[in-house]
Structure formats: C-alpha cells, structure tokens
C-alpha positions in Angstrom: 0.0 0.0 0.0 2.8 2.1 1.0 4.9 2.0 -2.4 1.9 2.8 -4.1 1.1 6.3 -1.7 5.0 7.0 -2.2 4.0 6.9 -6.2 1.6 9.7 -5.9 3.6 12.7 -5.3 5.0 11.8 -9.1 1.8 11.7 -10.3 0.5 14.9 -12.6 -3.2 14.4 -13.0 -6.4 14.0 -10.5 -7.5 10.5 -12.9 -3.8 9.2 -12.4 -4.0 9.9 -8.7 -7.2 8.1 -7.9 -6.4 5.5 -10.4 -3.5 4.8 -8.4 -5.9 4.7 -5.1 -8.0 2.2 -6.7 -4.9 0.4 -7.4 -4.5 0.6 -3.2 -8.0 -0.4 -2.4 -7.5 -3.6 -4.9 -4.6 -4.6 -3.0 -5.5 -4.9 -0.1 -9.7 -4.9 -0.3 -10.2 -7.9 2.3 -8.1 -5.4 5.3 -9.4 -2.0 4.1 -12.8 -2.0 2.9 -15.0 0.4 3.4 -19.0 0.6 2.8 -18.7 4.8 1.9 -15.6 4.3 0.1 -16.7 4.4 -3.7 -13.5 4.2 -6.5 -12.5 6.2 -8.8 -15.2 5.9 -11.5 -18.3 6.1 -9.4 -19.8 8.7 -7.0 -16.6 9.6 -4.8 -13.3 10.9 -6.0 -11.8 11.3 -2.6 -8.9 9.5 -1.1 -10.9 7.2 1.3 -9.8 8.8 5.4 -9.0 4.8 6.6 -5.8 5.2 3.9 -4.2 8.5 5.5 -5.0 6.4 8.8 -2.9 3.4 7.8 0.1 5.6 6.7 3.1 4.7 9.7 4.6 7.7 11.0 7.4 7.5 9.2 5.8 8.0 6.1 4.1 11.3 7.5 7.9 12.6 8.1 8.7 12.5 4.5 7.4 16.4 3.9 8.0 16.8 0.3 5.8 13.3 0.0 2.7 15.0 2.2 3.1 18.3 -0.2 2.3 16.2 -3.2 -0.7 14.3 -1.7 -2.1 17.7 -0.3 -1.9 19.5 -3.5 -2.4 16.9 -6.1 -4.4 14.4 -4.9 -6.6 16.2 -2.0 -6.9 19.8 -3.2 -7.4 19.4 -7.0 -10.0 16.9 -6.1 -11.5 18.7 -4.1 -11.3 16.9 -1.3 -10.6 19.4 1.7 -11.9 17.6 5.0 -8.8 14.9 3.9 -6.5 17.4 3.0 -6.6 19.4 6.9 -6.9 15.9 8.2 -3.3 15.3 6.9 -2.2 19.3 7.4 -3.1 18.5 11.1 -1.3 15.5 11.4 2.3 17.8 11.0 3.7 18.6 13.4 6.9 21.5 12.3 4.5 23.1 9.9 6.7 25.4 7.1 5.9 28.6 5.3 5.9 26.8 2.2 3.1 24.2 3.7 1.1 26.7 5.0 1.1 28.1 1.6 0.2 25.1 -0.3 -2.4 24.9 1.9 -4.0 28.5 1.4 -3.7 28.2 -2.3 -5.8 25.3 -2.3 -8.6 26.6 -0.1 -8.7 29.6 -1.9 -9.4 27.4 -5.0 -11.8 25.6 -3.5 -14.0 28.5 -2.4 -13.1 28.5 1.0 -11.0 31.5 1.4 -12.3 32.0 5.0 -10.8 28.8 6.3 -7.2 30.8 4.9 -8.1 33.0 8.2 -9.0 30.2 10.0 -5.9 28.7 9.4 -3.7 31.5 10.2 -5.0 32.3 13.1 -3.2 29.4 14.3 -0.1 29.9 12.7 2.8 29.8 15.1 5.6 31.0 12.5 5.8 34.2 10.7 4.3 34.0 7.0 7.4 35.0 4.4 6.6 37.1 1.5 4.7 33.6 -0.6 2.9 33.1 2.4 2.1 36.7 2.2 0.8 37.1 -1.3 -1.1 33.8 -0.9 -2.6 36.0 2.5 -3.8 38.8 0.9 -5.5 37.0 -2.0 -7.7 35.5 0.1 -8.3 38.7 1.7 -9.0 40.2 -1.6 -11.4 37.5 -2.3 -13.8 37.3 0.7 -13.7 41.6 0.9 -15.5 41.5 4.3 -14.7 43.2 7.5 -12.5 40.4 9.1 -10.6 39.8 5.7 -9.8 43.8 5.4 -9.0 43.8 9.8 -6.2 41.4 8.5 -4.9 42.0 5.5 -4.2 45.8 6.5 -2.5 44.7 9.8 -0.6 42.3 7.6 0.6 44.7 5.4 1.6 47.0 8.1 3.8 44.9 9.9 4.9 43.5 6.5 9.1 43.9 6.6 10.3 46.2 4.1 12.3 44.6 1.7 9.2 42.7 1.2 8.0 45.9 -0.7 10.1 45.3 -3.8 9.0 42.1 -4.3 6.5 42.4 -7.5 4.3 39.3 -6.8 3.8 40.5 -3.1 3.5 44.3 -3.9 0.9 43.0 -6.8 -1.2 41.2 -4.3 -1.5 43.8 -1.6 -2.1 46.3 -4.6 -4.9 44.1 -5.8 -6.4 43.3 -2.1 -6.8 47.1 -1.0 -8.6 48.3 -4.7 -10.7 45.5 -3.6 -11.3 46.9 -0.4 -12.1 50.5 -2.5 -8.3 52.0 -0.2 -7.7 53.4 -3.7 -4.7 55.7 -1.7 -3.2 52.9 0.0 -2.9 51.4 -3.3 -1.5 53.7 -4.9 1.0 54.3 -2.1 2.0 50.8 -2.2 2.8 51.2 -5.9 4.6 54.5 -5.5 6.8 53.0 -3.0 7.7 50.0 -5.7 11.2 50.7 -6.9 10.9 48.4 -10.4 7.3 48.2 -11.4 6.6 45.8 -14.2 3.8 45.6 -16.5 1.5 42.8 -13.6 2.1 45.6 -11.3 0.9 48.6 -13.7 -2.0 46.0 -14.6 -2.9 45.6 -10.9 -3.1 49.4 -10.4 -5.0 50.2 -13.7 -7.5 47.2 -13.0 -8.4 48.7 -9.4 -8.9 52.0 -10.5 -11.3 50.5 -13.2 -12.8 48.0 -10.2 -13.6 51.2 -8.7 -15.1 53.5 -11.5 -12.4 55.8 -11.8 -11.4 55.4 -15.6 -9.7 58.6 -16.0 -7.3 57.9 -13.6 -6.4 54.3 -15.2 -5.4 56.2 -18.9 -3.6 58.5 -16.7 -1.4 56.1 -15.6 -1.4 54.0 -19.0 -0.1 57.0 -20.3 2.6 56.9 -17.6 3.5 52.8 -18.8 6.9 53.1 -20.7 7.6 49.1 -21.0 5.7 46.6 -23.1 2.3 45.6 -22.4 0.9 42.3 -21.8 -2.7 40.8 -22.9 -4.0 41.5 -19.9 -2.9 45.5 -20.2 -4.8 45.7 -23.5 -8.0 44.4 -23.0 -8.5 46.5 -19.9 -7.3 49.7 -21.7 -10.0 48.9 -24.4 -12.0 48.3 -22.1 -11.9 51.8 -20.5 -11.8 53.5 -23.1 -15.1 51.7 -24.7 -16.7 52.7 -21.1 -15.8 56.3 -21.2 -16.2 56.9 -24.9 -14.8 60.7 -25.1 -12.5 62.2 -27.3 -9.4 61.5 -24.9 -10.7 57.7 -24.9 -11.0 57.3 -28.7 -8.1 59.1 -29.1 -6.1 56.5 -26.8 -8.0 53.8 -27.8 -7.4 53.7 -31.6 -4.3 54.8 -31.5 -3.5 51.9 -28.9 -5.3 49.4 -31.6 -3.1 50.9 -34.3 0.2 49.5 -32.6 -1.0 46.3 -31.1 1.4 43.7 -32.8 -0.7 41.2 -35.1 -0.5 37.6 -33.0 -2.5 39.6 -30.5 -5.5 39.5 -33.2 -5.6 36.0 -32.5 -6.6 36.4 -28.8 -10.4 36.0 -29.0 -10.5 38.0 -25.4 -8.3 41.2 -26.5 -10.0 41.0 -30.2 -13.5 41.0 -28.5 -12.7 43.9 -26.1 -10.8 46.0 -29.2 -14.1 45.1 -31.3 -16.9 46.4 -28.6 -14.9 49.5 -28.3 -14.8 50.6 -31.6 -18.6 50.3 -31.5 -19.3 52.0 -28.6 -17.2 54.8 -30.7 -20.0 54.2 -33.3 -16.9 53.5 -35.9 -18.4 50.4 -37.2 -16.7 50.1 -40.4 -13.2 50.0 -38.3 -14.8 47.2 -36.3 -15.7 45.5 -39.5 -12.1 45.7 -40.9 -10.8 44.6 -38.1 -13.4 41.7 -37.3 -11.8 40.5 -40.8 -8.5 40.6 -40.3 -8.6 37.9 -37.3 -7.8 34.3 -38.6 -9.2 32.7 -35.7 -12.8 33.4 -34.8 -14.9 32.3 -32.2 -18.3 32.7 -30.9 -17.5 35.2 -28.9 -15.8 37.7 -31.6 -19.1 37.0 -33.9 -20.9 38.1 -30.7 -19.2 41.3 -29.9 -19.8 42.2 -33.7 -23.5 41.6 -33.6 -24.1 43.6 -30.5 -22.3 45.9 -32.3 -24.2 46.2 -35.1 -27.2 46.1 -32.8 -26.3 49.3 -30.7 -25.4 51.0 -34.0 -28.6 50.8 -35.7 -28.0 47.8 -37.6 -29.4 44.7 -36.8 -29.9 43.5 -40.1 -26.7 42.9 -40.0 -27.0 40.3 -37.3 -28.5 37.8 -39.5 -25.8 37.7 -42.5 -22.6 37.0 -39.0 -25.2 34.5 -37.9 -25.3 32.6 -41.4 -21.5 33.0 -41.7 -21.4 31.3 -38.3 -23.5 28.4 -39.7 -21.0 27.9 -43.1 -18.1 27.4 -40.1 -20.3 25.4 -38.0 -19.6 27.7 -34.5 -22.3 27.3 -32.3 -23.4 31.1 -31.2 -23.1 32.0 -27.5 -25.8 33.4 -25.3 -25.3 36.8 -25.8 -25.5 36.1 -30.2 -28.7 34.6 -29.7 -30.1 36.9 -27.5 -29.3 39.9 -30.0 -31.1 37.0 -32.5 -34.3 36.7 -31.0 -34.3 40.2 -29.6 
C-alpha cells in the first residue's frame, strides 16, 4: 500500500491519482474495505480517510511526500476535510506548507478557512505566504478579511515591498477593499514596477469607476504591455467613450502587434470598443483581419451592429457562423431573437 502512496507525489493528473488509489483499495480490499468508500469511476473521487490512517509515522515525516498528496491528490479533487486531516497531522508546519495549503482553499471557495488557518499559525508568513494571505483577503472583501490584511501589510518587513508578486497582491487586495490611496501608495513606493504591477493598479482604479485615472497612468507605462494591459485599456476607453478615450484607444489598436489578433479576449474587447465609438466600419475591418474566430468575436460584432442601428446585419454574422459550424453563444442569440 505504502509503495503505491510513495508513487503519488510523481503523479501529474487527478484521474492518475485516484487510479493509483483504486490500485490501493485492490490490493488490499479484504483489510481496508470500506461501505462509503466508492473508487474512482463512481460517485466519490476522494482519497478514502481509513488510507491517510494506515500511513506509519514514518511515512508522515517525509514532507515533500505529504506536499504532493495535499496539493495533487486532496486539493485538486476537491477533497478538503482529507487534506486538513493530513495538514493537522504535521507537526513542524513550514511557510511553504502553509502556503500550499492557502492556495488550495482559496481554489476551492473557502478562502475563510485561509483566516482560519492562520489564526493558528505559530511562524511568521514569508513574502509567498504573504501574497497567498492577501489573495484570500481580496477574495472574501469582508470586515475580518480587510481587519487582517491591512494589519498584515503594516507589519509587513520592508524589503518585502520590492517584491512584485507580493506588492501586486496587496495592490490588488486594498482596490478591492475600494483603499484606492493605500494602493496607490504601495505602488509608489515599488522601486521596479513591471507591466502585472501597472495592470494591478490600472485594473483597481477601473474596479472602482475611476477610468480617468487608469489612462492617466497607461499613459505613464513606458515598458511593453501584456494581454492583460490591453483588454483592460480597451475596455476603458469603450466605457468612457470621449474624445481623450477614442483618441487612446485607436491609437493603442493601431500599434497592437498582429498575433494579439488572435486572442479571441483582446480582439473581443478592441471590437466592442470601436462600436461604442460608433466607428463600425473600423470594427468590420478589423473583425476580418482575425484568422481565428470564435463565438465570442461574432458576438461582440452583432451587438455591435445592434447598438449602431443595424441589426440587419446580425442575420448575415449568424449565417457565416452556420458555413463554419460555430455554435453562437448566449449573448449572439439573444441579440437573435431580440
């Protein structure tokens, strides 16, 4: 049983995992059966509780080994009562545990147990531990989660300031919190900002309605943007839709390099723009000039056409979809039947 559990930790996927559980069960089915233990194939994907039991205490030393079974075998599954059962069974718990841990909460919806959790931490979180803190923070946005994060932050050591993942995160965690001027004095105080960092600050001020101050500082970004950059950018200046706004945008949409055509979310933001600006026939000429198009694309060009006055034009995208056989998404046939 053993040799198999000490195989899982090499294991990449949740089907290999569980497969290699049901492997476990088979060996030894007369000793280990259990009535509510159902394997992989039917109704429960977990690890049955009687197997993290059975492991000797030797076998709950081996860290790297418990890691592995938190992460890809309990958390990816889902599985989250097994995965504290095994957490609770360490005794010298690390940074990096702790963080493994929060990551996997947080994926699994239950950022509040991340408090829960570090409530009882006996060992100061480093800067990963940190980050992974203030995500969760960001994510359940109530009073305990902003009591927290903003004492975390304070007593956060300096040097941890210029690290850009860190920095990002707390960025990201105040906008949420709508402490647009903590934010920004976070990001002031980074020495080497890089494009996630700019992103984070531009994405909060949008999260919080103020679009004029997120051209203000896209107009202050001097390094090369990321996918992420542009489809916000398009997207504010679609929502603002003044001169300023068209100005920025087109001229934005003029210098985008061309494999970024192919990104069906930057393509789709670029294309709703240019129709809020009423230019349809630059919306048209760019709709064309993407090789790849999806649902969503055809989509954004039908509500389009349908804010401009033209939803005629709705029906000759929608036949085009059928020649390519793409299935239109909500929003296309909702413009359709409208």
């Amino acid at each position: 049983i053993i040799s198999c559990i000490n195989d899982v930790f090499n294991i990449d996927t949740c089907d290999e995992a569980h497969s290699k559980v049901f492997v476990i069960t088979k060996i030894r089915l007369s000793e280990l059966t259990v009535s509510s233990w159902h394997p992989y194939g039917t109704r429960d994907r977990r690890i049955p509780p009687f197997l993290l039991d059975k492991m000797p205490s030797n076998f709950l030393s081996k860290i790297f080994k418990i890691q592995a079974i938190i992460n890809k075998t309990l958390m990816k599954c889902k599985d989250i009562d097994n995965a504290m059962h095994l957490f609770s069974s360490i005794t010298k718990k690390s940074n990096y545990m702790y963080t493994i841990v929060f990551k996997g909460l947080i994926t699994n919806n239950v950022a509040e147990k991340v408090l829960d959790l570090f409530d009882e931490m006996k060992i100061e979180p480093n800067q990963f531990t940190l980050t992974v803190l203030f995500n969760a923070c960001a994510v359940l946005n109530n009073n305990r989660a902003m009591k927290i994060g903003k004492e975390l932050l304070a007593k956060m050591p300096e040097n941890y300031r210029n690290d850009n993942i860190t920095s990002t995160s707390a960025i990201n965690m105040l906008m949420k919190f709508g402490d647009v001027e903590s934010a920004e004095r976070i990001f002031q105080s980074i020495k080497a900002k890089d494009i996630i960092t700019y992103g984070a600050m531009v994405k909060g001020y949008v999260g919080n309605e103020m679009f004029e101050k997120a051209l203000d500082l896209f107009e202050q970004i001097d390094i090369e943007l990321d996918d992420v950059t542009y489809t916000i950018i398009f997207n504010v200046c679609a929502k603002l839709c003044n001169d300023r706004a068209m100005k920025i945008g087109k001229k934005l949409l003029a210098k985008m390099p061309e494999n970024c055509r192919n990104n069906n979310i930057i393509s789709t933001s670029a294309i709703d723009m240019l129709m809020k600006f009423g230019d349809v026939e630059s919306a048209e000429r760019f709709f064309r000039s993407i090789k790849a198009k999806g649902a969503d694309i055809h989509g954004a060009l039908m509500n389009g056409y349908n804010l401009n006055g033209e939803s005629w034009k709705c029906f000759k995208i929608f036949e085009e979809m059928k020649e390519k056989n793409i299935i239109p998404d909500e929003i296309a046939w909702n413009i359709l039947i409208g």
